[in-house]
C-alpha positions as CSV (number, residue, x, y, z in Angstrom):
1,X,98.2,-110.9,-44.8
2,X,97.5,-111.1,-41.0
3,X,99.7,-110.5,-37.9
4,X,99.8,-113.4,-35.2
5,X,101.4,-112.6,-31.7
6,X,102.8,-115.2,-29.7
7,X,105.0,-115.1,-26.3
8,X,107.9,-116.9,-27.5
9,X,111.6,-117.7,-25.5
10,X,114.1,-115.1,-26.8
11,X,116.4,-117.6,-27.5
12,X,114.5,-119.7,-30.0
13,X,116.1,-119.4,-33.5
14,X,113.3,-116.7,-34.9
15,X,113.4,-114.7,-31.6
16,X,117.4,-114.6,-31.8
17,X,117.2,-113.3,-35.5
18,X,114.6,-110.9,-34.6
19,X,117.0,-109.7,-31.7
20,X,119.8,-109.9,-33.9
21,X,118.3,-107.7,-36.4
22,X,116.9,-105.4,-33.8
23,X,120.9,-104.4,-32.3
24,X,121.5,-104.1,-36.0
25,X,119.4,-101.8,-36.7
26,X,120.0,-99.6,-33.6
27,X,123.6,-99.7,-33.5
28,X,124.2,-99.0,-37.1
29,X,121.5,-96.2,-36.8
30,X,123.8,-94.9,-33.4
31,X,127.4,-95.5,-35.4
32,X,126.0,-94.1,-39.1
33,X,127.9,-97.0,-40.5
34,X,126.6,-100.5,-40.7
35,X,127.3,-102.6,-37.4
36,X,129.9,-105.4,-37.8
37,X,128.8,-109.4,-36.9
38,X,131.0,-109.0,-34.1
39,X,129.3,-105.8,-33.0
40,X,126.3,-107.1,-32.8
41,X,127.6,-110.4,-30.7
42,X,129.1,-108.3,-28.5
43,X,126.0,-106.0,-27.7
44,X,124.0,-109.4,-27.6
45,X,125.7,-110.3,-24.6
46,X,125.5,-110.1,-21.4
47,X,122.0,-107.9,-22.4
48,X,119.6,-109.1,-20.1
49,X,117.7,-111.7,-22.3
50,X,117.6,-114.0,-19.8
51,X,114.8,-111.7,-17.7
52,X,112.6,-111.2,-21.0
53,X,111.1,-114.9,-19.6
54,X,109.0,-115.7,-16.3
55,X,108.7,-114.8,-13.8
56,X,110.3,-111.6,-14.8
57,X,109.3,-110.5,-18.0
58,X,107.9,-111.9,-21.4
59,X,109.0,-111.8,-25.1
60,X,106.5,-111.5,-28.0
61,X,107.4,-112.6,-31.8
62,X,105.3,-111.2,-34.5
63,X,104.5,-113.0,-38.0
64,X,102.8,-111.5,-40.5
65,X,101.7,-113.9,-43.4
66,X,103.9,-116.7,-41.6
67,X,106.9,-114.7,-41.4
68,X,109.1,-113.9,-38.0
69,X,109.1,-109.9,-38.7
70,X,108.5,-108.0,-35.7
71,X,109.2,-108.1,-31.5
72,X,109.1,-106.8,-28.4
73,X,109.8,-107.9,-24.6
74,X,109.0,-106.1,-21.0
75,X,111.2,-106.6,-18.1
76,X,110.0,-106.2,-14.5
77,X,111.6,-103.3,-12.5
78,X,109.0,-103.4,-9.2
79,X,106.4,-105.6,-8.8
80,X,104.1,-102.9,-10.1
81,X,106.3,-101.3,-12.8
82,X,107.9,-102.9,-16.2
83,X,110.2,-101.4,-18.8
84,X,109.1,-102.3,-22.6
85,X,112.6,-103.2,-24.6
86,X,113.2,-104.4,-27.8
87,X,109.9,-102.7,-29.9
88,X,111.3,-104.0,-33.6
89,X,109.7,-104.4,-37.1
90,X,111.5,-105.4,-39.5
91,X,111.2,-102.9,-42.4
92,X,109.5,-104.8,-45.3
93,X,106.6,-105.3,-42.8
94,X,106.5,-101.7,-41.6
95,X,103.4,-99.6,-42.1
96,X,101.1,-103.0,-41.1
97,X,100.0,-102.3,-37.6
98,X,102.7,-104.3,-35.7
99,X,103.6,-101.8,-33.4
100,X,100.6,-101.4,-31.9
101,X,99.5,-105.3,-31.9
102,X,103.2,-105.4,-30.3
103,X,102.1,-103.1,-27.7
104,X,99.4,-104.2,-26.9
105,X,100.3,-107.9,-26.5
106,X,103.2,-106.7,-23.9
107,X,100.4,-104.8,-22.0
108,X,98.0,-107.2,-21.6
109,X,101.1,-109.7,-20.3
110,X,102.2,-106.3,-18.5
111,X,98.7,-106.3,-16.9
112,X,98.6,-110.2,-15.8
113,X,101.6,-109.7,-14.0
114,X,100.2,-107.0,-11.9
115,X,102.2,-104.0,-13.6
116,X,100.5,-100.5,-13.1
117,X,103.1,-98.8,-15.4
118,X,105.1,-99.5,-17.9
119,X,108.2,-97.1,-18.8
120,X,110.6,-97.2,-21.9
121,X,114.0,-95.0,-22.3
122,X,114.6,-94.5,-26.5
123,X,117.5,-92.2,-28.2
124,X,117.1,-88.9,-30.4
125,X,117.1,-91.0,-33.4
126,X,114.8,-93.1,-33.1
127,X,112.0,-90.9,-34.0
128,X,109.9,-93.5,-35.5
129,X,109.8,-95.3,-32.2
130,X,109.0,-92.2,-30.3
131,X,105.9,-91.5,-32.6
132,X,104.5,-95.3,-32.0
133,X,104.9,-94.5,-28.2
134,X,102.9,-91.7,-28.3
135,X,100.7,-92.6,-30.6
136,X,99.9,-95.2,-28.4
137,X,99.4,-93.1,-24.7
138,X,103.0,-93.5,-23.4
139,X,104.0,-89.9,-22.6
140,X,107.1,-88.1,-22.4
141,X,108.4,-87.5,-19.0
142,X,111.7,-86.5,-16.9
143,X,114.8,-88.5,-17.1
144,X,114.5,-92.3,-15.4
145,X,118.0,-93.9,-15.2
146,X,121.1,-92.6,-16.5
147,X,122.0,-95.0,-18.9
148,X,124.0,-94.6,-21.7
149,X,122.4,-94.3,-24.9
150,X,118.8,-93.0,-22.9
151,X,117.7,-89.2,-24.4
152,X,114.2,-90.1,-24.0
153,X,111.9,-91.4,-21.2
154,X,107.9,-92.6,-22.1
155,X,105.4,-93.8,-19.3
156,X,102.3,-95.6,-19.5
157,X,99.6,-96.3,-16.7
158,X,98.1,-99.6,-17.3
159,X,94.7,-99.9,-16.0
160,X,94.1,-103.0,-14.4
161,X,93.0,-106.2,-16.9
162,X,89.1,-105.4,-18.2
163,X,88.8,-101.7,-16.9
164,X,88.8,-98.9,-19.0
165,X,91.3,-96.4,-18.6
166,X,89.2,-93.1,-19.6
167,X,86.4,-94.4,-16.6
């Protein structure tokens, strides 16, 4: 099976179940308990979907073998900076390369919007997350906001569209 990328509205019925499954998963991970219907509607809104469109940010859906099963969506901070949010797989497709493809979807977007550097804030336990980052070139750095369920801070420099980063 194969992985297509798309941009995609985060409200359309796939992107909403990929988003839906995404708070899931994090807030049940966070509460060690599974996360009620209600839990999840009520960290679904007022969440900042609305920027995850343009002009101020972009929302990929991954299928693999036809199937919604993975997303991800960068927000614009600056003109030149964007925060990556929402990285998911869902878990029967892990292991398949999504993260990556993910990754790089949202960068090449990042990159046509004139972003120089994406950042990302992630929580102790999401380890798995924190591994894809750096396996990827986002590094580790100091604290960037002060919100509430941020323990980690990643950075990447985007080189501009068609350049190579290591020249």
């Amino acid at each position: 099976m194969t992985w297509i990328i798309t941009t995609e509205h985060p409200r359309t019925p796939d992107a909403t179940a990929l988003r839906r499954d995404y708070y899931d998963e994090v807030a049940s991970r966070y509460w060690d308990r599974p996360a009620t219907e209600h839990e999840i509607d009520e960290g679904l809104t007022d969440d900042g979907t609305e920027l995850l469109v343009p002009p101020t940010g972009t929302f990929v859906v991954g299928r693999y073998g036809g199937t919604p099963s993975a997303c991800a969506g960068m927000v614009l901070l600056e003109p030149d900076v964007g925060e990556l949010t929402r990285v998911f797989v869902r878990p029967e497709a892990r292991g398949t390369g999504a993260g990556g493809l993910l990754l790089a979807a949202v960068e090449k977007t990042a990159r046509a919007y004139g972003v120089r550097r994406l950042q990302l804030d992630t929580r102790n336990d999401l380890v798995e997350a924190r591994g894809l980052y750096a396996k990827h070139g986002y590094r580790e750095v100091e604290a960037l906001n002060a919100k509430q369920y941020a323990e980690h801070w990643f950075v990447k420099d985007l080189a501009p569209e068609g350049l190579d980063p290591e020249s």
